[in-house]
C-alpha positions, -999 to 999 in steps of 0.1 A, spaced: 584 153 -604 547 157 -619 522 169 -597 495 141 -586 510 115 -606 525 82 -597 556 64 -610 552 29 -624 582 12 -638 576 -10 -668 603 -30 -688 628 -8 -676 614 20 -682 596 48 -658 562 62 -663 544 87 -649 505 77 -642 485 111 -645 450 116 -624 440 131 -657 441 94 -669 468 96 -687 504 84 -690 537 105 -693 566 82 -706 595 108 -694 624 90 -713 608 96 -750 588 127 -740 560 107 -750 522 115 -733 501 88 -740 459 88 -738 431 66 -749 396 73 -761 386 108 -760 354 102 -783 356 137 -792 320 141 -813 306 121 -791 283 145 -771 270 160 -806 264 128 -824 243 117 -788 221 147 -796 215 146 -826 196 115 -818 181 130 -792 198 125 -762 202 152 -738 244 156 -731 259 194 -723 274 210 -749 305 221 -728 314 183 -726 335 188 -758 349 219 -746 356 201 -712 377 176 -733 401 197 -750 404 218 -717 416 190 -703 441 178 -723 453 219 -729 463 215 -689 475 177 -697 499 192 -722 510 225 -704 520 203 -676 538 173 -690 551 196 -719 555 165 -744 575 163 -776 547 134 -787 511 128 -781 504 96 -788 464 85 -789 455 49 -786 420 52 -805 386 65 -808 398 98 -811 367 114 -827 337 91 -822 314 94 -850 310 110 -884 317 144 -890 307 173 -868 311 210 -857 336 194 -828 359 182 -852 366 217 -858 369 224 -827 398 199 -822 413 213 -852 417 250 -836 431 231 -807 464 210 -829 469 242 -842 476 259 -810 504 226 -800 512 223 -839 552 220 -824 538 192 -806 536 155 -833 505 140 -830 499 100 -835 468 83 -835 463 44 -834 433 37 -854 404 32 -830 368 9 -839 351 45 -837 381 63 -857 361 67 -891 369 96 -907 389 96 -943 428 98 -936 428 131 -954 408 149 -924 436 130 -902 462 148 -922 445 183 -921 445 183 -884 485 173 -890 477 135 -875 502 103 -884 478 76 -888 490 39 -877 468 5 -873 495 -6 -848 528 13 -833 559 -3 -820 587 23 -797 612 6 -779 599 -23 -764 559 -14 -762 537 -22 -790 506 1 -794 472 -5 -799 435 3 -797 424 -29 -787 445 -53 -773 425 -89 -780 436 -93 -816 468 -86 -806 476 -104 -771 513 -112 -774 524 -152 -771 547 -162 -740 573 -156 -771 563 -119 -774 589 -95 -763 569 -62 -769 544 -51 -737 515 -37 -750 498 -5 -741 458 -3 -755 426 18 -748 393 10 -757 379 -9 -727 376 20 -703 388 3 -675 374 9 -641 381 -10 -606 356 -18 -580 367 -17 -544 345 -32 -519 341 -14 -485 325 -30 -450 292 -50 -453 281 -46 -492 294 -13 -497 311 -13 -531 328 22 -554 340 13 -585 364 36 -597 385 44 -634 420 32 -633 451 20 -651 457 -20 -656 490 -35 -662 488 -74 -665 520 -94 -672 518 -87 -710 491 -60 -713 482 -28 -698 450 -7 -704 443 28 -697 416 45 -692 394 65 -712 403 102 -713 370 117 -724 351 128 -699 317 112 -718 323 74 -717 317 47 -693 340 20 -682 342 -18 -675 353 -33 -644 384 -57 -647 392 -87 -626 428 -85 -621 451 -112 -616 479 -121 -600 508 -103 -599 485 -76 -616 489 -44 -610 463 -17 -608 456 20 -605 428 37 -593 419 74 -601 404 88 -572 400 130 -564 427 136 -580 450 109 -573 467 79 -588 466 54 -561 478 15 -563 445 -11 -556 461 -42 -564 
């Protein structure tokens, strides 16, 4: 059992949804996470806006614990891994595969993934447009790949930050990150701790996951 998580079976399969929005797949060993935008917080000042510098260093932190904890044989990152053009936190990433170099590193090309393939391969990164395990096909975004009715592959994506508003008495209203699993589709949430998020309208027979101090609790 993982601390803090939640279990959510999918296609016969069991998962294990991680407050540190993330998702532990425990029959392949696989740890699966969207969006960390590393680069972001430099490339924002540069231009200058005012973003901590520790928000990098908060990001890798993370996923160090994420890793230690789940203690997978395959990281598997579902775009926007590094958000812009080249910068110092690139190397800072870098120093951080090198510490988990036993650990195989994926990345699904992302809209904001463009560095050359060779700095991919210096950091010891496969590169794939699209990725298919078992019976879950995955992507960055899922809209130019939404599977037909004849689809057998689920898909697992990133890129639309996903959040959750819950409505409380009167017009009280928190919105909140989560996890989103439609009948063909799920989405996780962004990892990085720099992004924002778009509320969904689930369906139904939806299902939905709200992170929440430190919990993984069902909204939907």
């Amino acid at each position: 059992m993982i601390q803090n998580a939640t279990t959510f079976n999918l296609k016969g399969n069991r998962f294990w949804l991680l407050p540190e929005r993330a998702i532990y797949w425990q029959k392949e060993k696989i740890l699966l996470i969207a969006d960390l935008h590393i680069g972001k917080s430099t490339h924002f000042r540069k231009h200058g806006i005012a973003v901590p510098k520790q928000v990098n260093e908060s990001n890798l932190h993370r996923l160090e614990h994420l890793v230690e904890k789940t203690e997978p044989d395959h990281l598997i990152i579902l775009g926007d891994l590094f958000h812009s053009n080249l910068n110092h936190e690139w190397q800072q990433f870098i120093k951080w595969r090198k510490r988990y170099c036993q650990i195989e590193v994926s990345l699904v090309v992302g809209n904001h993934d463009i560095l050359s393939t060779d700095k991919y391969h210096t950091g010891f990164i496969n590169i794939f447009k699209k990725m298919k395990i078992g019976a879950f096909l995955f992507v960055h975004d899922k809209d130019p790949h939404t599977p037909s009715d004849k689809t057998e592959a689920y898909l697992l994506s990133g890129h639309v930050h996903p959040a959750a508003k819950l409505n409380g008495k009167g017009r009280q209203a928190m919105t909140f990150p989560c996890f989103y699993f439609g009948q063909r589709y799920g989405i996780l949430p962004a990892f990085g701790a720099f992004t924002g998020t778009h509320t969904v309208t689930p369906q139904k027979n939806d299902s939905v996951f709200i992170i929440v101090e430190g919990q993984v609790i069902p909204a939907y």
